[in-house]
ZAMARGU-4260 file (C-alpha; in steps of 0.2 Angstrom, whole numbers, plus 5000, padded with zeros to 4 digits):
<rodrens>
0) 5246/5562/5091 | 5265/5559/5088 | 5277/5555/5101 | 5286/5574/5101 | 5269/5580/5102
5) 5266/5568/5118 | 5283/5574/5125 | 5280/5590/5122 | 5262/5591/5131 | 5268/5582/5147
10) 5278/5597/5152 | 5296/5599/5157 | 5302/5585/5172 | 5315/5574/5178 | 5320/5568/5162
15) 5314/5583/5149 | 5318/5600/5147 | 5314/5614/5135 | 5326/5626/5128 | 5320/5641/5116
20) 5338/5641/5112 | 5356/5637/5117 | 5367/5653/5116 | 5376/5649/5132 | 5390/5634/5133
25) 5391/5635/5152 | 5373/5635/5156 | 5366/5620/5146 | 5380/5611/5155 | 5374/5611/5171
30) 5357/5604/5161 | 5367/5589/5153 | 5378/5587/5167 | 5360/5586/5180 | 5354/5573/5167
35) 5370/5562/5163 | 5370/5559/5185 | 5353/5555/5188 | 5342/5543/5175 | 5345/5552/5158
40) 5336/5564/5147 | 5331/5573/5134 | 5333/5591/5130 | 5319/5600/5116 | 5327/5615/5108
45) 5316/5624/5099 | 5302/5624/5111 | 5300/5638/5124 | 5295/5633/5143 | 5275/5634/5142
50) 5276/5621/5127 | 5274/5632/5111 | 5284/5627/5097 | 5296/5640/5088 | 5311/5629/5079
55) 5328/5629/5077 | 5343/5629/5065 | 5349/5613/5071 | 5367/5617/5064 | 5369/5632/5075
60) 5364/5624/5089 | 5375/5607/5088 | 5389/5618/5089 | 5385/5625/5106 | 5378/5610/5113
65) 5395/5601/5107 | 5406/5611/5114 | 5396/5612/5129 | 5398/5595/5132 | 5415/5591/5126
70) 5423/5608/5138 | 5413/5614/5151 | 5409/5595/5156 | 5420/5583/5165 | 5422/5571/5159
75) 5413/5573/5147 | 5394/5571/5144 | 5389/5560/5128 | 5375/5565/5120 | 5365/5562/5102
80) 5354/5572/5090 | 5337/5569/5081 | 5330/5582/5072 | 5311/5582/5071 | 5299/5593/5059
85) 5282/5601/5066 | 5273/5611/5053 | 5289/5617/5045 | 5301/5619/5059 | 5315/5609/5066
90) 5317/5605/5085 | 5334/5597/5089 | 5330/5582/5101 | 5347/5581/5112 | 5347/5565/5122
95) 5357/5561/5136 | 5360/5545/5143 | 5364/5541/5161 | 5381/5540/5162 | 5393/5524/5169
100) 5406/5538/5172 | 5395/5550/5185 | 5397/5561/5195 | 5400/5574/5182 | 5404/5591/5184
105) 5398/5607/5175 | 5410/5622/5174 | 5403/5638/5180 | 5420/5648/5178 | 5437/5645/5176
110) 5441/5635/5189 | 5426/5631/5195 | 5419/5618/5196 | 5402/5609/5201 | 5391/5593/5200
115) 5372/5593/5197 | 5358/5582/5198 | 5340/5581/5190 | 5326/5585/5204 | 5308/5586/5193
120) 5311/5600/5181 | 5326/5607/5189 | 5345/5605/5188 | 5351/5605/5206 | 5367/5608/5213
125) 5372/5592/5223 | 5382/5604/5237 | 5365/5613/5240 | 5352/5597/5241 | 5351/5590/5260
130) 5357/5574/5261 | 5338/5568/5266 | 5331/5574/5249 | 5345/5565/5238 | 5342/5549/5248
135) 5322/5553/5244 | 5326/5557/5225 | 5340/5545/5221 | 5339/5530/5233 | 5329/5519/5220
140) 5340/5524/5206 | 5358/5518/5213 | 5363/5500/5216 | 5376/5502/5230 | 5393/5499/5222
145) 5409/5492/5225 | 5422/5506/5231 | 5438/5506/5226 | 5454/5513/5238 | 5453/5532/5236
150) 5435/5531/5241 | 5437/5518/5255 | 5452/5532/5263 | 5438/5544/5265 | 5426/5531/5275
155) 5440/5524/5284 | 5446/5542/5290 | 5428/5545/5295 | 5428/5528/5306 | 5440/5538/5315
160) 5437/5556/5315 | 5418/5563/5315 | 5422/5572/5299 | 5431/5576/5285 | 5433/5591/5274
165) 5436/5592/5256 | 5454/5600/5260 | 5457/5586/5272 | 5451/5574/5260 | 5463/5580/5247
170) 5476/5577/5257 | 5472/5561/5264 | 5471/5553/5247 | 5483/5565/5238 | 5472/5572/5225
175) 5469/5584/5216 | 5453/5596/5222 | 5443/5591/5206 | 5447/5573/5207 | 5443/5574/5227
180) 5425/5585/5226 | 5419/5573/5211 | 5424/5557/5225 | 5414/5567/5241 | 5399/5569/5228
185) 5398/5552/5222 | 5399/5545/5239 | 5386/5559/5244 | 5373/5553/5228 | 5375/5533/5234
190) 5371/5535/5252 | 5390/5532/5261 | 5391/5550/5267 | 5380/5566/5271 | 5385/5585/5266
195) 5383/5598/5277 | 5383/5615/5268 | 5377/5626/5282 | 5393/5630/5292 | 5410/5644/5283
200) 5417/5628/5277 | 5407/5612/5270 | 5411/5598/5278 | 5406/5577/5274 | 5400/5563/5290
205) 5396/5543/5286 | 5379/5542/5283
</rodrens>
């Protein structure tokens, strides 16, 4: 049995995913987004979700892979092809690696804007995951990591104040509300603060 073959029959998880195919730009971002902030992946297209093998035309499906990680990522995601024959069809192999430049974001619509992250087979958005299960998923995968001074203001405002909001935030370290939500969610994935989603407005306390 080759490697694809091996891939193939372990079933879609943390770091594989199967696509039949990739018509949608903003939806296989959120995919390559979840991969490039958690440990890395690779993404089979050509191969539907219970495994079977039904090919591709790898051209077609660069283009929209491409563009869905040079535009509806940010920044963008890098990602590499290998093309790989099984009885006379092509699967395009799309890895990703995990990325030095995370958290990335996925946009869902102009304007919008959110991060992802890999939990087993699924792409997760960060703002909906408890702080306890990103700690479970993502404590062994992070070094803790030397902060610069837009991501110490947010600590140092919460030594003082029992939270902060991504408004407040903005304002604090006058930034822009991409730049500032991508800061609260790489502060969220190492371990420095916990979201909490349940209230009108989100808010972020030290961890």
């Amino acid at each position: 049995m080759d490697e694809l073959q091996r891939l193939i029959w372990k079933g879609e998880n943390d770091q594989l995913d199967f696509k039949q195919r990739v018509t949608q730009p903003e939806k296989i971002a959120r995919t390559l987004v979840s991969f490039a902030n958690t440990r890395g992946g690779q993404l089979l297209v050509g191969v539907k979700d219970n495994g079977t093998i039904c090919g591709v035309d790898p051209e077609e499906e660069k283009h929209t892979l491409q563009m869905a990680a040079d535009f509806y990522c940010d920044p963008p995601v890098k990602i590499m092809y290998e093309e790989e024959e099984v009885d006379g069809k092509t699967i395009l192999k799309v890895i990703v690696p995990e990325s030095i430049h995370k958290p990335h974001l996925a946009k869902l619509k102009e304007g919008d804007w959110r991060s992802y992250i890999r939990v087993k087979d699924t792409s997760v958005q960060t703002s909906k995951v408890e702080h306890k299960k990103l700690s479970q998923e993502l404590q062994s995968q992070f070094e803790p990591l030397p902060l610069d001074r837009q991501e110490l203001s947010a600590l140092d405002y919460l030594d003082r104040n029992p939270r902060i909001t991504l408004k407040q935030y903005m304002k604090v370290a006058n930034l822009s509300e991409r730049r500032a939500y991508r800061i609260l969610v790489k502060l969220v994935i190492h371990g420095y603060l916990r979201l909490h989603d349940k209230e009108k407005e989100a808010y972020y306390t030290l961890s």
